[in-house]
Every structure is written in C-alpha cells, then in structure tokens.
Steps between C-alpha positions, in 0.01 A plus 500: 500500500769743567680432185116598292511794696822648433436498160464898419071567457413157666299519797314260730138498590221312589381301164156577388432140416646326780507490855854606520818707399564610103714686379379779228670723220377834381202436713437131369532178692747326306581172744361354781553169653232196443678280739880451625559360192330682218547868419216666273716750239275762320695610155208522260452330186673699257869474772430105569437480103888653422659307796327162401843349322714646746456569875193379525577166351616360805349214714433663786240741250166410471323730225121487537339537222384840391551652831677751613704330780781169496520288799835362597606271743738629771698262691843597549684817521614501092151475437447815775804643261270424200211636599688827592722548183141401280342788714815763394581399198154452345228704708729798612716502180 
C-alpha cells in the first residue's frame, strides 16, 4: 500500500464498490483489493487494448472481457512489484 501511494497523484480512499480501502487517480478508483490475493486494476479498454501483447500478457493478468478492470493474482512480493510498476508505467504514464 505504501508503495501505490507514493506514486505522485495516487491517493487512498475508501472504494465506492467495496467495503474497504482503494486507491484512486485524478479522482477515479483505479485498484482496490477483492481478497489477499486478487487486486482489481481499472485501465480502461482502449489502455488494456495497447498493453494486451505486452504487460498485460502475463499470467498473473486476468482481462475480463469488455470491462474496464484486470484482475491479477498477488502472492508474493514480485507480484506486489508488478502490480506497482503496471500502476506507473501504464495508468500514471
């Protein structure tokens, strides 16, 4: 959690879908947690559409559909380091 948050415009809050802590950009919740294992990443179509073939084709990724949000599974601290550098490189770039 303290590695989302000291990424420059990141900022934690309580998620509007969930009872719990998210994290939000510009104003938007952008990742929350759906269990210990399973982090909720919103990019949008249009950013998980360009990352598909690189980034986001990893196995910990899960890319629903036509939504808005991947899932991916969290269970050591590379993926932590994953979930991070997708969140700086890709959402904040």
């Amino acid at each position: 959690m303290n590695r989302l948050i000291a990424i420059p415009g990141i900022e934690e809050r309580r998620s509007r879908w969930q009872d719990s802590e998210a994290f939000c950009y510009r104003g938007k919740e952008v990742l929350h947690f759906d269990d210990a294992n399973i982090v909720d990443l919103r990019l949008g179509r249009k950013t998980i559409k360009a990352h598909q073939d690189d980034e986001l084709n990893d196995p910990r990724v899960t890319v629903r559909g036509q939504s808005d949000w991947v899932n991916i599974r969290v269970a050591s601290s590379e993926d932590v380091e994953f979930v991070v550098g997708l969140v700086r490189d890709i959402l904040v770039e």
